[in-house]
C-alpha positions as a Markdown table, in Angstrom:
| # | Residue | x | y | z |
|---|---|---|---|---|
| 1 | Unk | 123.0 | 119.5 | 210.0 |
| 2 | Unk | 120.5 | 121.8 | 210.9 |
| 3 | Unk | 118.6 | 124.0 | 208.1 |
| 4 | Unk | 117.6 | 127.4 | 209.2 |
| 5 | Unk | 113.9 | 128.3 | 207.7 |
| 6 | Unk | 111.8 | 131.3 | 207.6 |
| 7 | Unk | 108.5 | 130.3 | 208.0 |
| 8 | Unk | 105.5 | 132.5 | 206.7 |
| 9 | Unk | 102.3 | 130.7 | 207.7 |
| 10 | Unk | 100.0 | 133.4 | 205.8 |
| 11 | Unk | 96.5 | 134.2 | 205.6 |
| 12 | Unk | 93.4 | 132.4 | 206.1 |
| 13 | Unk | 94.1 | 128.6 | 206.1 |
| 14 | Unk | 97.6 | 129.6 | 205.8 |
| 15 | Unk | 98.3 | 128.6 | 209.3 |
| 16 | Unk | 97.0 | 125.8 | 209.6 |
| 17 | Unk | 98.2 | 124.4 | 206.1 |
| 18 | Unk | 101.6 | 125.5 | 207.6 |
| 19 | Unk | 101.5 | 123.7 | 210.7 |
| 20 | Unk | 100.5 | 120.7 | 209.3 |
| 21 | Unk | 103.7 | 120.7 | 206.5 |
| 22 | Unk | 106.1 | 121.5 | 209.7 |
| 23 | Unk | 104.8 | 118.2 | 211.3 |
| 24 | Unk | 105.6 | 115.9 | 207.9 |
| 25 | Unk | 109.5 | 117.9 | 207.1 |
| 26 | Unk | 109.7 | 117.1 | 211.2 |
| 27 | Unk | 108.6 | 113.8 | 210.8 |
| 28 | Unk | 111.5 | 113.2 | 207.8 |
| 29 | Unk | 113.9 | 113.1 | 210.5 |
| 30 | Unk | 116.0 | 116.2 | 208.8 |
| 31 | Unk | 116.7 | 118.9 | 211.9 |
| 32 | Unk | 114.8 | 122.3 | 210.9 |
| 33 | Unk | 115.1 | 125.9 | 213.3 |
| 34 | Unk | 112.2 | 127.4 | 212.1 |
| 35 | Unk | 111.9 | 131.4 | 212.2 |
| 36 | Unk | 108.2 | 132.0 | 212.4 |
| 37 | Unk | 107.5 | 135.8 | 210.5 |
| 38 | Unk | 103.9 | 137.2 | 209.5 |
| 39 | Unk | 103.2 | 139.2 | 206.0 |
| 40 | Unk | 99.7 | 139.6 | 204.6 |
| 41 | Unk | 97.0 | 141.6 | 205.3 |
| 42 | Unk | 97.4 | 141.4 | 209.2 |
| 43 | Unk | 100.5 | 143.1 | 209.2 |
| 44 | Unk | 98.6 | 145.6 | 206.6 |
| 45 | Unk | 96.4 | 147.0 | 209.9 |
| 46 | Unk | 99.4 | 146.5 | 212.5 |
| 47 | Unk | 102.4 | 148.0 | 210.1 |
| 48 | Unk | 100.4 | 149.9 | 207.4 |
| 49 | Unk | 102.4 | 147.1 | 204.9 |
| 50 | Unk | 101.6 | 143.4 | 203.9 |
| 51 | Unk | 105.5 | 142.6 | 203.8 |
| 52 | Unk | 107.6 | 144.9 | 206.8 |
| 53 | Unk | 110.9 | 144.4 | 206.4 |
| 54 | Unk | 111.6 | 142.1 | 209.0 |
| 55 | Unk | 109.8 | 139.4 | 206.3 |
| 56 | Unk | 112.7 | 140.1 | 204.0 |
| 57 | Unk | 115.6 | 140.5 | 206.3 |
| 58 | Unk | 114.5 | 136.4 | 207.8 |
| 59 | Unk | 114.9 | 135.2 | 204.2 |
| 60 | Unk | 118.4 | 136.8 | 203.6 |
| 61 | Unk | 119.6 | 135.8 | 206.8 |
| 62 | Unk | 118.2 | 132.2 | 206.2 |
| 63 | Unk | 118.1 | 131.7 | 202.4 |
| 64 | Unk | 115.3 | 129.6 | 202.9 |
| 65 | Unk | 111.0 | 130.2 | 203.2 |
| 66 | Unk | 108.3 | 127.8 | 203.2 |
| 67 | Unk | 105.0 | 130.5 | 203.0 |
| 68 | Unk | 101.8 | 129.5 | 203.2 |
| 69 | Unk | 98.7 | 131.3 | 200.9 |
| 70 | Unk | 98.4 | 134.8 | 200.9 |
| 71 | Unk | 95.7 | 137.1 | 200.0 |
| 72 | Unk | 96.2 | 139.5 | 197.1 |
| 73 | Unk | 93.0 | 142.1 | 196.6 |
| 74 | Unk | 91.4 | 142.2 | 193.2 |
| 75 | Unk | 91.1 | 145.1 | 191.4 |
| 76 | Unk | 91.9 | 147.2 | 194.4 |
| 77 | Unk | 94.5 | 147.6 | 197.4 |
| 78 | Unk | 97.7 | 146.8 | 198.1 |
| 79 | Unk | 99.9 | 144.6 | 195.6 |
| 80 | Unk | 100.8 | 140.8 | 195.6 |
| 81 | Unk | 102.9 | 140.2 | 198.2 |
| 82 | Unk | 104.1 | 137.4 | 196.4 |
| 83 | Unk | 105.2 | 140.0 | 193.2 |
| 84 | Unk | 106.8 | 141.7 | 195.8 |
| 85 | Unk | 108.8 | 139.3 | 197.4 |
| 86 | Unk | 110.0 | 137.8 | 193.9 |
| 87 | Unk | 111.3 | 141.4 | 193.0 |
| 88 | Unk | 112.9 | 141.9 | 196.2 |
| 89 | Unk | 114.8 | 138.9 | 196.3 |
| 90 | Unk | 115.4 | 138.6 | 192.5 |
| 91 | Unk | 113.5 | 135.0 | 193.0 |
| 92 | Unk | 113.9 | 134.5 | 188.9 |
| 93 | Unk | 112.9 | 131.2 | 188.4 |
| 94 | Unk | 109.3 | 130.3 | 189.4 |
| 95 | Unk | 109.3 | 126.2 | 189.4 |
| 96 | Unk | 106.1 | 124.3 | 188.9 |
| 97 | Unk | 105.9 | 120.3 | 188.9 |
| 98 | Unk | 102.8 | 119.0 | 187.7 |
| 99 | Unk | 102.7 | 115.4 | 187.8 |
| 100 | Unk | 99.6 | 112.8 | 188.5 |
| 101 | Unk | 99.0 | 111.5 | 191.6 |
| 102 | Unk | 97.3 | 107.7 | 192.0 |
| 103 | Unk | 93.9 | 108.1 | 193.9 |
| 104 | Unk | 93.0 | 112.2 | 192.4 |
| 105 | Unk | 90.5 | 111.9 | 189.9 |
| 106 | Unk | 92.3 | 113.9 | 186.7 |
| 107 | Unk | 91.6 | 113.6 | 183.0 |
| 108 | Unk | 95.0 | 111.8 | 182.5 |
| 109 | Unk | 96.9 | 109.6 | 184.9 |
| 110 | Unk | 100.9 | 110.1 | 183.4 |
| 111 | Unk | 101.3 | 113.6 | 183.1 |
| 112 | Unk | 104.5 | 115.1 | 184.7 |
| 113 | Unk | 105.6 | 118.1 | 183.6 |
| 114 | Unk | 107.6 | 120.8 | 184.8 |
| 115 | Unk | 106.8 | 124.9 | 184.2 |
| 116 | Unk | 109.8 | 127.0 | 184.9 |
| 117 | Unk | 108.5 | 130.3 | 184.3 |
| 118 | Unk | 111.1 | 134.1 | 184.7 |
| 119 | Unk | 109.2 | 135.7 | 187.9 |
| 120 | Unk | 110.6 | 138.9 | 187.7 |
| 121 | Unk | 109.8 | 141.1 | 184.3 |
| 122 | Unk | 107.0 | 140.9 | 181.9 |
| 123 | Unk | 104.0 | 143.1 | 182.4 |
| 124 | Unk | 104.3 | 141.6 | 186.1 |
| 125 | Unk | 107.3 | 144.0 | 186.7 |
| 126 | Unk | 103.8 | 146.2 | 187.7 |
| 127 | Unk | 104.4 | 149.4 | 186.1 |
| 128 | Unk | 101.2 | 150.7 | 184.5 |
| 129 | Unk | 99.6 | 153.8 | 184.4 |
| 130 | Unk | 96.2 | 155.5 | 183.8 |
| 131 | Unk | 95.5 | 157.3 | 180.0 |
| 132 | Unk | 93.0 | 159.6 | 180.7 |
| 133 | Unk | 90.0 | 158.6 | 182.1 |
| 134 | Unk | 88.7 | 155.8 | 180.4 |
| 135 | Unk | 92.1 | 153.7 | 179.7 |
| 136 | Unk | 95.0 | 152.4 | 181.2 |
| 137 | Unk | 97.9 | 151.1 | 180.0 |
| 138 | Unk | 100.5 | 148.3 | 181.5 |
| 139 | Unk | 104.4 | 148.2 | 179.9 |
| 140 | Unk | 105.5 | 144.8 | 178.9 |
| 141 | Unk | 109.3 | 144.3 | 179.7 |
| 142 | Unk | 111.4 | 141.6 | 178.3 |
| 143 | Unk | 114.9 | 141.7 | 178.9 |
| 144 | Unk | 118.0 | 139.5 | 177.6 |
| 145 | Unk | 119.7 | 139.3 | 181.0 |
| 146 | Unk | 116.2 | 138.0 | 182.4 |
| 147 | Unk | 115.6 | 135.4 | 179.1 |
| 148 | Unk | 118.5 | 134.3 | 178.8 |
| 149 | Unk | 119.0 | 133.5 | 183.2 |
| 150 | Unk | 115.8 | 131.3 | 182.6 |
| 151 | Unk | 116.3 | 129.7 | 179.5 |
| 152 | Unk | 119.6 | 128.6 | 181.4 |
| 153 | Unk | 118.1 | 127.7 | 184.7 |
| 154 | Unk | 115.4 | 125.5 | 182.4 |
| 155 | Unk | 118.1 | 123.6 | 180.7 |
| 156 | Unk | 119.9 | 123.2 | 183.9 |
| 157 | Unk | 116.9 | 121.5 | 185.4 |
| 158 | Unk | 116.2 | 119.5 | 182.8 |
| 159 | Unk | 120.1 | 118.2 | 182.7 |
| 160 | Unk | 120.0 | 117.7 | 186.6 |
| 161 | Unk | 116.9 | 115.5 | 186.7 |
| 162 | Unk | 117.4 | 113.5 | 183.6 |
| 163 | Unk | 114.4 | 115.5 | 181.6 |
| 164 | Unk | 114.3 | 114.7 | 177.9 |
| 165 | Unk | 113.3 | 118.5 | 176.6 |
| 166 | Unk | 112.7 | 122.1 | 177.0 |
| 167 | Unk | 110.2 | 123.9 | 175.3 |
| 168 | Unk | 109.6 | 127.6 | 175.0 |
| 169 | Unk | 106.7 | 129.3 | 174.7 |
| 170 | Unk | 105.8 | 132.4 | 173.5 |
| 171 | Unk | 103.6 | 134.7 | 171.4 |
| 172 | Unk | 107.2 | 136.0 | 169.4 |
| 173 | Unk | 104.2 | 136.1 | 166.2 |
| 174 | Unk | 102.7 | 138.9 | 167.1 |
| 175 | Unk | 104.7 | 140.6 | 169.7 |
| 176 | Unk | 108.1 | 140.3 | 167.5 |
| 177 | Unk | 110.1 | 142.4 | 169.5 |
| 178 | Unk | 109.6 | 141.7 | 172.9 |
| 179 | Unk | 108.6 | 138.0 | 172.7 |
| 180 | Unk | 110.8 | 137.7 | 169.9 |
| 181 | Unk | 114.1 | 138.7 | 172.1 |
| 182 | Unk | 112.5 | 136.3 | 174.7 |
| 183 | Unk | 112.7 | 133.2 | 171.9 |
| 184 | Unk | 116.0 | 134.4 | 170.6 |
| 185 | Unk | 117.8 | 134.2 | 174.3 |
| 186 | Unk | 116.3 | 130.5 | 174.2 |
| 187 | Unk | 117.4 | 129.9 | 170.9 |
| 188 | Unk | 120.6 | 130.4 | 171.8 |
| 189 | Unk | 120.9 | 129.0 | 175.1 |
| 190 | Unk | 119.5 | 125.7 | 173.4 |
| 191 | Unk | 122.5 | 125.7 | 171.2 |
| 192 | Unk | 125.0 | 124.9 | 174.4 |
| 193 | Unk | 123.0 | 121.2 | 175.8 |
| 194 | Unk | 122.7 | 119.7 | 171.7 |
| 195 | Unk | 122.7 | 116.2 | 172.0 |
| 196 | Unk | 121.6 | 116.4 | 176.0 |
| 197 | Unk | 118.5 | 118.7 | 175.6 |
| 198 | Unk | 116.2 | 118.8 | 172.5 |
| 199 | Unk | 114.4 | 122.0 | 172.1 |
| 200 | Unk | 111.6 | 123.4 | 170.5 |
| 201 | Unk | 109.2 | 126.2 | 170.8 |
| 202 | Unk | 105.2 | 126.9 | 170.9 |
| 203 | Unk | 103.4 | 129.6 | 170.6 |
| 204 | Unk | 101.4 | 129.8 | 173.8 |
| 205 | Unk | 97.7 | 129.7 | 173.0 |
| 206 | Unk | 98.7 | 126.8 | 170.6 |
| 207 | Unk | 100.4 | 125.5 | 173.9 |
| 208 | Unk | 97.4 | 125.5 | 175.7 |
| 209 | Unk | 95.6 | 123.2 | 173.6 |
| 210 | Unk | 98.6 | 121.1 | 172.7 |
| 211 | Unk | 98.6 | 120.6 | 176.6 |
| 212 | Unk | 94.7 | 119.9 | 176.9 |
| 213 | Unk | 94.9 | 117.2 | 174.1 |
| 214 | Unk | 98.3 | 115.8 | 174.2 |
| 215 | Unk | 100.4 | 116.0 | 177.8 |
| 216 | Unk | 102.6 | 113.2 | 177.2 |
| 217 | Unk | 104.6 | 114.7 | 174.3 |
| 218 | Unk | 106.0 | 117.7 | 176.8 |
| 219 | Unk | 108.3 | 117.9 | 179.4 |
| 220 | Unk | 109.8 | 120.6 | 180.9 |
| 221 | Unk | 108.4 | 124.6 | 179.4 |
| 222 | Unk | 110.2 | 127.3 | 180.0 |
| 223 | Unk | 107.8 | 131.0 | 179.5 |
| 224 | Unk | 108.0 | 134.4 | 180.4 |
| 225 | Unk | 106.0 | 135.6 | 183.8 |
| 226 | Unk | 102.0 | 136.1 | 182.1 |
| 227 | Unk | 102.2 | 133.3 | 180.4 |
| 228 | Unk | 104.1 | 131.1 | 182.3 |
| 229 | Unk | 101.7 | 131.9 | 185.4 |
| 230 | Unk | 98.6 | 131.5 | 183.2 |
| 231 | Unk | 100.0 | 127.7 | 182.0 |
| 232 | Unk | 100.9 | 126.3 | 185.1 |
| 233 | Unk | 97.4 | 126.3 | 186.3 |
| 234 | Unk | 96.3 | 125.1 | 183.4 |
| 235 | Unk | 99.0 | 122.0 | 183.8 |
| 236 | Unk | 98.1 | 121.9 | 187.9 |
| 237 | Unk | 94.5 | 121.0 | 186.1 |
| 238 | Unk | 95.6 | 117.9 | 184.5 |
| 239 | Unk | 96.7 | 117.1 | 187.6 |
| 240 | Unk | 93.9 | 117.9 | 190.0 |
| 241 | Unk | 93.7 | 121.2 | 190.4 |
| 242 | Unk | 96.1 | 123.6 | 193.1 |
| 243 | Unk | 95.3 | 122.0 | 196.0 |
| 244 | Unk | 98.1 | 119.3 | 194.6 |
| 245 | Unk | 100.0 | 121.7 | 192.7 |
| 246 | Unk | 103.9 | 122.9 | 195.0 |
| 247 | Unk | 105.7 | 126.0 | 193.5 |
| 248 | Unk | 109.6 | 127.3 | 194.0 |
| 249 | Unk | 111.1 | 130.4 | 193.7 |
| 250 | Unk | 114.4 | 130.3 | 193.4 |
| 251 | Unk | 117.2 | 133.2 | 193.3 |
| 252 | Unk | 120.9 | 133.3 | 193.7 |
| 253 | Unk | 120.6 | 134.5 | 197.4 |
| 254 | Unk | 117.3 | 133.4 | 198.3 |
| 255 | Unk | 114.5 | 130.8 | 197.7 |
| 256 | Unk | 111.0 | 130.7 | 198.8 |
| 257 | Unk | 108.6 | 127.8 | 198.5 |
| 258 | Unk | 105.1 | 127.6 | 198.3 |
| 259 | Unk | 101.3 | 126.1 | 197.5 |
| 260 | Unk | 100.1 | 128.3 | 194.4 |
| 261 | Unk | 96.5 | 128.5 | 195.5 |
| 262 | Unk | 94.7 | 131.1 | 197.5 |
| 263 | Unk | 94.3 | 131.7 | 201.1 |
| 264 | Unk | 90.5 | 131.0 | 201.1 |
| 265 | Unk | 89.6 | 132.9 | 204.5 |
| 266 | Unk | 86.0 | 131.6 | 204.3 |
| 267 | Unk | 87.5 | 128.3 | 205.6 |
| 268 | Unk | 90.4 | 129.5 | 208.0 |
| 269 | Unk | 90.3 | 128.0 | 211.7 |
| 270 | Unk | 87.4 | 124.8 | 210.1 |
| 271 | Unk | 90.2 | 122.3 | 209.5 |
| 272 | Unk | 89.0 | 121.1 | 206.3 |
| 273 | Unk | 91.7 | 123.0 | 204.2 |
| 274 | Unk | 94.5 | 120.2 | 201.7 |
| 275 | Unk | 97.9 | 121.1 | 202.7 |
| 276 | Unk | 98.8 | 118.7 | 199.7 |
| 277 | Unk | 100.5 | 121.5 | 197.8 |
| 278 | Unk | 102.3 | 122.8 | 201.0 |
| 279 | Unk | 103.6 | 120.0 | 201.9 |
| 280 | Unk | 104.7 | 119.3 | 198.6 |
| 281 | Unk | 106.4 | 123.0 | 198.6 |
| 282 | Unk | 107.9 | 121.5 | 201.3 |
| 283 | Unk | 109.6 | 118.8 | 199.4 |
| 284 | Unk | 110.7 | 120.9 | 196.7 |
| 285 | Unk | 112.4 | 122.9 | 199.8 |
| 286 | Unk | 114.0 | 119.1 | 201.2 |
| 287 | Unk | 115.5 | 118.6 | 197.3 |
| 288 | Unk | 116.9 | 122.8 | 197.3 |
| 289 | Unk | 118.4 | 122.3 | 200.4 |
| 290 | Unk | 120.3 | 118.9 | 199.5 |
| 291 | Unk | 118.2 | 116.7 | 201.3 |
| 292 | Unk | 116.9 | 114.6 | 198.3 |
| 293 | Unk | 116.3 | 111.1 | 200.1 |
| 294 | Unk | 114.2 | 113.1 | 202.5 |
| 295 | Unk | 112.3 | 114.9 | 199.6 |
| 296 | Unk | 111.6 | 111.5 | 198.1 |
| 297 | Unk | 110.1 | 109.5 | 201.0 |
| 298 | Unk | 107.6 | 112.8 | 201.6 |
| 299 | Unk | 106.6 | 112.6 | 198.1 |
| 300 | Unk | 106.5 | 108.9 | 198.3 |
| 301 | Unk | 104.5 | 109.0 | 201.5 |
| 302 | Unk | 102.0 | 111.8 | 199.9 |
| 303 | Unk | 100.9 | 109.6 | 196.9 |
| 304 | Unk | 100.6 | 107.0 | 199.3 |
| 305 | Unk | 98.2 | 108.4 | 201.4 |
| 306 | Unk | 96.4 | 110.0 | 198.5 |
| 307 | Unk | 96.2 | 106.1 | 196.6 |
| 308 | Unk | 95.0 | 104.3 | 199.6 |
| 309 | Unk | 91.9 | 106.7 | 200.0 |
| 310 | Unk | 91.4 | 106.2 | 203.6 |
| 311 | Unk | 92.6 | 109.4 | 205.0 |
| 312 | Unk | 92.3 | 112.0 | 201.9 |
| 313 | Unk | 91.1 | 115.9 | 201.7 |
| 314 | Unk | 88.1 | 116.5 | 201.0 |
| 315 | Unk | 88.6 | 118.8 | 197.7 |
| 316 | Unk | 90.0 | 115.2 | 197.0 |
| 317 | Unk | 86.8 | 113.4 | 197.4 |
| 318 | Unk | 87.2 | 112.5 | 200.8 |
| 319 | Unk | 86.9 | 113.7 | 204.2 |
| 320 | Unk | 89.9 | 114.2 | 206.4 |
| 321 | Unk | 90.5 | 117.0 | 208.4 |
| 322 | Unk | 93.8 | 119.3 | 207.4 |
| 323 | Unk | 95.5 | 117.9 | 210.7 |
| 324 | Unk | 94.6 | 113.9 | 209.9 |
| 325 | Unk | 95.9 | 114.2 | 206.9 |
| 326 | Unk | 99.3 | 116.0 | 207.9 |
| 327 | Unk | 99.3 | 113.0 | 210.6 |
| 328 | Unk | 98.7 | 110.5 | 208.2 |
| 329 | Unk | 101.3 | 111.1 | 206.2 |
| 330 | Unk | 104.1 | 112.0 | 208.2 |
| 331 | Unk | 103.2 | 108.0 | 209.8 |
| 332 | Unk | 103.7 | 106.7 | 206.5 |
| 333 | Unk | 107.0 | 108.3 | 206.1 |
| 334 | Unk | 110.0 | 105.2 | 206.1 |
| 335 | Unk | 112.3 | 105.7 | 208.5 |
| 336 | Unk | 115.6 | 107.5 | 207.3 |
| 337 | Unk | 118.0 | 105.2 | 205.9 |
| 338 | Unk | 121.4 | 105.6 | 208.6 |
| 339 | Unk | 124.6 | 106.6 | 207.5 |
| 340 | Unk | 127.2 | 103.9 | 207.2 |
C-alpha cells in the first residue's frame, strides 16, 4: 500500500530537517507519494498569507502532513500558522511523547510520559482585544464538547498502548468555572475505563514541580491548550530538550505531524540542524497510519544511533551534520520483516 503525504518542509532548517526524515520513512521500506506544499513566511511575500489554501486543501485530500518548523513572529505580525492549521482542521488532540533516550545527557534516564493536550480552545482560540490604551484583554474558552473529546481521546490512548493512568491537570482552584467544567468533563469520562484506567488530577503549577522532582509516578496527562503547551516542554526537558521532543495533531479528518521546536533561520542551509524530533514526528506518522512495525524499527534505529555516539547532532554533544545523521540512521534500520 502506498500512503499519500502532504509534506510541508517549512522555514529555516525546515527543509533540510524534512529531507532528511523522507530518507529514514523511505528507508523503512513502507511506499510514501509525497505532495510537497510551502506555508510560512515565504508564502507571506508571494501570497500575502503564511497558509494559502492550497496548504489545507493537500491535507484534506491526503489526511496525512509531516511539517517541518515554522516561524511564528513575536509580539507582532501574522499569527501561528500552526494555531491556524489546528483550527482549520479541528486537529483536537495535540500528542506529545517524552520518553529518555540512551546516549542524551538528561537529569533522569526512565522518564516516558505522554502529554495529550485539546489544541483547539482555551485562550489559544486567539480572540483578544485591546481596552483602551494601556490594556488588553484575551477570552479564555473552555467548552464541554472540547473537554470531554480529549479527556476521551486520553483514555483511549492510554487503553491502546497499555498506559497505566491519566492525569488531568488544571487550575479548576481558582478559575472554577472554566477550569472547573474542564475537570468535570474528565471526571466523568474517567468514570467509563474504572478498573482499566486510574485517574487523578493536579493542579498544574503543583504539576510542574511534581514533574521536576518525581517523573516516574506519571504517565499519560491530559490539559487544556495553555497549559498543556507550557508542560510538554517542560516534560521534552527531562528528556533533552525539543530537538528530541515529536508532536501529533490528530483530528477526525486530518492529522499533522511535527517537531515542536522553532525554525532557527540563523542556521538554515549550514547542515548542522537535529532532525531527531522530525524524524520522530515521522514515526508517530508510521504508528497513525497503521504501520506500527515500521514505526518501531525507526524508533529503535533512532536510540541506536543516538546510544552508540558515533554519528550524533551536535545540540546532542556531538558533531554530525543534519544529512549524516538522517543517513545513519536509516542504515541502521532492520530490514522489514516479509509477509508470510
Amino acid at each position: 500500500m502506498t500512503h499519500r503525504v502532504t509534506l510541508i518542509p517549512g522555514d529555516g532548517i525546515g527543509p533540510e530537517l524534512a529531507d532528511a526524515a523522507v530518507t529514514v520513512l523511505e528507508a523503512t521500506g513502507v511506499s510514501f507519494e509525497w505532495h510537497r506544499v510551502d506555508a510560512g513566511e515565504r508564502m507571506l511575500e508571494r501570497h500575502g498569507t503564511p497558509l494559502p489554501d492550497s496548504v489545507l486543501d493537500s491535507i484534506r485530500r491526503d489526511r496525512v502532513a509531516l511539517k517541518g518548523p515554522i516561524t511564528t513572529p513575536v509580539g507582532e505580525g501574522f499569527r501561528s500558522v500552526n494555531v491556524a492549521l489546528r483550527q482549520a482542521l479541528d486537529l483536537y488532540a495535540n500528542v506529545r511523547p517524552a520518553r529518555s533516550l540512551p546516549g542524551v545527557e538528561s537529569r533522569y534516564d526512565d522518564v516516558d510520559l505522554v502529554i495529550v493536550r485539546e489544541n483547539t480552545e482555551d485562550l489559544y482560540a486567539g480572540i483578544e482585544h485591546r481596552v483602551g490604551a494601556d490594556a488588553a484583554e484575551s477570552i479564555k474558552i473552555i467548552t464541554r464538547h472540547a473537554s470531554m473529546r480529549i479527556a476521551r481521546y486520553a483514555f483511549e490512548y492510554a487503553v491502546a498502548n497499555g498506559r497505566r493512568k491519566v492525569t488531568a491537570v488544571h487550575k479548576a482552584n481558582i478559575m472554577k468555572l472554566s477550569d472547573g467544567l474542564f475537570l468535570e468533563c474528565c471526571r466523568d469520562v474517567a468514570r467509563d475505563y474504572e478498573g482499566r484506567v486510574a485517574f487523578e488530577d493536579r493542579i498544574v503549577d503543583n504539576m510542574c514541580m511534581q514533574l521536576v522532582q518525581k517523573p516516574d509516578l506519571y504517565d499519560v496527562l491530559v490539559l487544556p491548550n495553555l497549559y498543556g503547551d507550557i508542560v510538554s516542554d517542560l516534560a521534552a526537558g527531562l528528556v533533552g530538550g525539543l530537538g528530541v521532543a515529536p508532536g501529533a495533531n490528530i483530528g477526525t479528518e486530518a492529522a499533522v505531524f511535527e517537531p515542536v521546536h522553532g525554525s532557527a533561520p540563523k542556521y538554515a542551509g549550514q547542515d548542522v540542524a537535529n532532525p531527531t524530533a522530525l524524524i520522530l514526528s515521522g514515526a508517530l506518522m508510521l504508528r497513525h497510519l497503521g504501520e506500527t512495525a515500521a514505526a518501531e524499527r525507526v524508533e529503535s534505529a533512532v536510540r541506536g544511533v543516538i546510544a552508540e555516539g558515533v554519528t550524533v547532532p551536535r545540540d546532542l554533544g556531538g558533531s554530525a551534520g543534519t544529512r549524516a545523521f538522517a543517513v545513519a540512521v536509516a542504515a541502521r534500520l532492520p530490514a522489514p520483516v516479509a509477509a508470510a
